[in-house]
C-alpha positions in Angstrom: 0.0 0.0 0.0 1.5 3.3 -0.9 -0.5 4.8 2.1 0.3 2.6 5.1 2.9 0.4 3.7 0.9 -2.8 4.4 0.4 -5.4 2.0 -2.4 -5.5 -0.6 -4.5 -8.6 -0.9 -6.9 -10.3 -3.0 -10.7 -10.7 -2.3 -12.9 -12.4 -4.5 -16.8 -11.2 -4.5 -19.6 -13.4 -6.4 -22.1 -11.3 -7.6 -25.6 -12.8 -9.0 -27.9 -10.8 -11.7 -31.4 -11.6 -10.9 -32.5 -10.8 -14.2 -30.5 -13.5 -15.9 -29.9 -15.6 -13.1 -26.5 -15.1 -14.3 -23.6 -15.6 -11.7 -20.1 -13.8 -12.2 -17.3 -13.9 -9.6 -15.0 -10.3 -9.7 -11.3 -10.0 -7.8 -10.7 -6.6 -6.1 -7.4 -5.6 -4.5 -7.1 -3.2 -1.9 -4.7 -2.6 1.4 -4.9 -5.2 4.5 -6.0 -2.4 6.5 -3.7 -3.4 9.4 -3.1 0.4 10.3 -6.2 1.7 10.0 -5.4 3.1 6.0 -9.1 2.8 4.3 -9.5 0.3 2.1 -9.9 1.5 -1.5 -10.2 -1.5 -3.9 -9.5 -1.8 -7.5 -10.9 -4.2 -10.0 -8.5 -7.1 -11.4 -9.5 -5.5 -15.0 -8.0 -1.9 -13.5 -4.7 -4.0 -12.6 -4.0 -5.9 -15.7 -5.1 -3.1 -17.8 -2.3 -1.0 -16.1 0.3 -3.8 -16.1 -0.6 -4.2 -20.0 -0.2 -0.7 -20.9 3.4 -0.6 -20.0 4.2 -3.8 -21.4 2.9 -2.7 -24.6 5.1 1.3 -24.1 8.0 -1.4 -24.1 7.6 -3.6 -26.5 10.5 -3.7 -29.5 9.9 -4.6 -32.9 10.5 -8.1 -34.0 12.5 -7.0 -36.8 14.5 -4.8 -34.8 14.7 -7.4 -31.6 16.4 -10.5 -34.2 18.5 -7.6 -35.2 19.9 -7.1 -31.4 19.4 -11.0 -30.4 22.0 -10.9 -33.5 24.3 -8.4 -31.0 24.0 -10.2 -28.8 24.7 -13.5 -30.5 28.1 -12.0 -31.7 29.4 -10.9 -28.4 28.6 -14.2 -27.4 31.0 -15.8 -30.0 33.6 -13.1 -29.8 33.8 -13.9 -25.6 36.0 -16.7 -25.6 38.2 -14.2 -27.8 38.3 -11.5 -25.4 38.9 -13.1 -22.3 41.8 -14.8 -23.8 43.6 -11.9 -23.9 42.5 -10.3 -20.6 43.6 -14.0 -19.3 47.1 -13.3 -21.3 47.4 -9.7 -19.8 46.4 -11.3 -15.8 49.1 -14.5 -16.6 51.7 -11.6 -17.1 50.9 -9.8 -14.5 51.1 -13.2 -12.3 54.3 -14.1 -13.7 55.6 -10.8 -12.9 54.3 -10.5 -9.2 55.9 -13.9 -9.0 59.6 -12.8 -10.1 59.3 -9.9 -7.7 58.6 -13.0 -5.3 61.8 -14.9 -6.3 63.6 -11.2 -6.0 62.0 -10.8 -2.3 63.5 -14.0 -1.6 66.7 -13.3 -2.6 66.8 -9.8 -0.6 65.9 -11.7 2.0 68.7 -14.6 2.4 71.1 -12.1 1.4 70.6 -10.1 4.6 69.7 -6.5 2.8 65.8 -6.7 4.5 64.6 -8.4 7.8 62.2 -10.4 9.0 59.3 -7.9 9.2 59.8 -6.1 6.1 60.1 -9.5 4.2 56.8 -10.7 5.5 55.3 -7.3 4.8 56.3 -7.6 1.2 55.9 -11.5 0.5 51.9 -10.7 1.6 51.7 -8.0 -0.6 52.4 -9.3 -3.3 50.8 -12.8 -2.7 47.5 -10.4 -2.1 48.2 -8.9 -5.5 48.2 -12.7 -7.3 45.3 -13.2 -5.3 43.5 -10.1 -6.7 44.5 -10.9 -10.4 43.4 -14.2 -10.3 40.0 -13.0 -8.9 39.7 -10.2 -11.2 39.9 -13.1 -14.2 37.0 -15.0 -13.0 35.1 -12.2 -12.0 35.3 -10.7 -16.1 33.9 -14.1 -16.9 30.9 -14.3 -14.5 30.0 -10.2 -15.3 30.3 -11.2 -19.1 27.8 -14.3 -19.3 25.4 -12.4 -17.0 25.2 -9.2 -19.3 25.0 -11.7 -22.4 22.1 -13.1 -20.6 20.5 -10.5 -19.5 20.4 -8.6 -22.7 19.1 -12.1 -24.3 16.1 -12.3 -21.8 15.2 -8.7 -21.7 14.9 -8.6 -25.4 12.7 -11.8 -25.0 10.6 -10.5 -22.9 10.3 -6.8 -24.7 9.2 -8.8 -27.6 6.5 -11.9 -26.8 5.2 -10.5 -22.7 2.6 -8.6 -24.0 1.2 -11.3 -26.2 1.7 -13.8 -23.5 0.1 -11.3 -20.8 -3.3 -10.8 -22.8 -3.8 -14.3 -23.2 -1.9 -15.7 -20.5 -3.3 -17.7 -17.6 -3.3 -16.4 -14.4 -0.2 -18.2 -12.9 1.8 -16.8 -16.6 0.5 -13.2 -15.8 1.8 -13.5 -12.4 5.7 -14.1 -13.3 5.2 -11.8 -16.2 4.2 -9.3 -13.7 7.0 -10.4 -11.4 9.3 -9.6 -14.1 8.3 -6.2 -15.2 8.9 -4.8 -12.0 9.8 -5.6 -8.6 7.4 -3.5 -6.3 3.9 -2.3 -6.9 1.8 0.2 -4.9 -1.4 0.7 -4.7 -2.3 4.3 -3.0 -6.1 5.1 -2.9 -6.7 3.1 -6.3 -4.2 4.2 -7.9 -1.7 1.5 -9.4 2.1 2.8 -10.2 4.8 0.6 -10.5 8.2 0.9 -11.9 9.2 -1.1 -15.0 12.8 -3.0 -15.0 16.1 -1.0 -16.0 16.1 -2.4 -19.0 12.7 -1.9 -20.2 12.3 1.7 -19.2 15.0 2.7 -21.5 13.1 0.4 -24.0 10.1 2.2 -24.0 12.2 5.5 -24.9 12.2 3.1 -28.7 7.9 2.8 -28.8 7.3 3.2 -32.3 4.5 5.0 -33.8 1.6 3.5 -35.2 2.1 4.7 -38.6 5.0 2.3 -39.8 6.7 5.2 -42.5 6.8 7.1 -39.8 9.2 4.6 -37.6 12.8 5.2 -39.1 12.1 9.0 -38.8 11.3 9.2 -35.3 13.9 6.7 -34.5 11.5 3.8 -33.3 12.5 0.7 -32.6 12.5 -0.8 -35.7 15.4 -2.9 -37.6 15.0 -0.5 -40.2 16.3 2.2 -38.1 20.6 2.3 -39.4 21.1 4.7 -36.1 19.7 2.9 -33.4 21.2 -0.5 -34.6 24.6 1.5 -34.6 24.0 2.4 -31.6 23.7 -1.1 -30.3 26.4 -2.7 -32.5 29.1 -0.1 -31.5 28.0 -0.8 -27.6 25.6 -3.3 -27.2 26.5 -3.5 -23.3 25.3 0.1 -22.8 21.4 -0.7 -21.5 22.2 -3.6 -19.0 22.3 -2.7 -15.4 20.9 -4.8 -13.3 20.3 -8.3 -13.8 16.7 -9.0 -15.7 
């Protein structure tokens, strides 16, 4: 609840039409009430309605979404590339720590340092092999998350709001999950907001009117400067994980 804070639960009313006979059950949301905050309900419609509408604002293009699935696809395939030479440029610097080891070593049975200052060094330098070594698998974790978060997020920008409008109720839930992590409801009012990712999405909504799209730089794979865009840095949206 953006009032109170509490949570916001589900009650389901059946309603009968004595006309007809006719029996309908409807799903309202509103606040727990716990603190006293007055319960204002909303109608599941009002919900997925609101949920739908910003699915839709950031929706890509299929034609443009192959086209960064394609990015994507690339970086992929050039990874193993990269990280071999990062892994050549860390073994160097390992190597090197490990002479100034061998040197340390020498200092030391030569008499020109002490004790003390021979342990301060030998740990400094062990630390710094430590860090290197760290720093390598750490490039390769970072790199096959941001590959697969760009991969899902595109996904999702391109079949969720299909699957949402005829999803069942279990499939709107983790499509909901997934659009954003925290929802308030203040007084009937629904806001909510959408992942990293597909807020800067919705910045690509195209028009309606298709000849319009390349002009007003939609998100289209007809548009040369956005796909630029993405092929000179296709790492440049991903912040979070999706």
């Amino acid at each position: 609840c953006g009032v109170c804070g509490c949570l916001v639960t589900a009650e389901r009313r059946v309603k009968t039409y004595p006309q007809t006979g006719n029996t309908r059950i409807y799903t309202y949301y509103h606040c727990t009430g716990s603190k006293g905050c007055p319960k204002t309900a909303v109608r599941e419609e009002y919900i997925e309605e609101q949920i739908d509408s910003v699915l839709r604002s950031c929706r890509l293009d299929d034609s443009f979404s192959q086209a960064l699935e394609s990015v994507v696809q690339r970086e992929h395939q050039e990874l193993p590339g990269n990280a071999q030479k990062i892994e050549s440029q860390q073994e160097q610097s390992v190597a090197q720590t490990k002479v100034k080891l061998e040197k340390l070593v020498e200092l030391r049975l030569q008499g020109e340092i002490d004790a003390t200052e021979f342990q301060t060094h030998k740990a400094r330098l062990q630390s710094e092999v430590v860090q290197l070594q760290s720093s390598l698998e750490s490039f390769h974790r970072k790199a096959s998350v941001v590959d697969a978060t760009l991969a899902s997020s595109v996904l999702f920008a391109t079949t969720a709001y299909r699957d949402f409008e005829g999803g069942a109720v279990q499939t709107k839930r983790c499509i909901a999950r997934a659009l954003s992590e925290n929802y308030l409801l203040t007084l009937g009012k629904l806001s909510f907001q959408p992942h990293p990712l597909l807020e800067q999405y919705r910045t690509f909504e195209p028009p309606e009117n298709g000849p319009d799209m390349v002009a007003s730089g939609a998100n289209t794979g007809n548009n040369p400067e956005l796909c630029r865009r993405w092929e000179s840095n296709p790492h440049a949206l991903t912040n979070t994980r999706f």
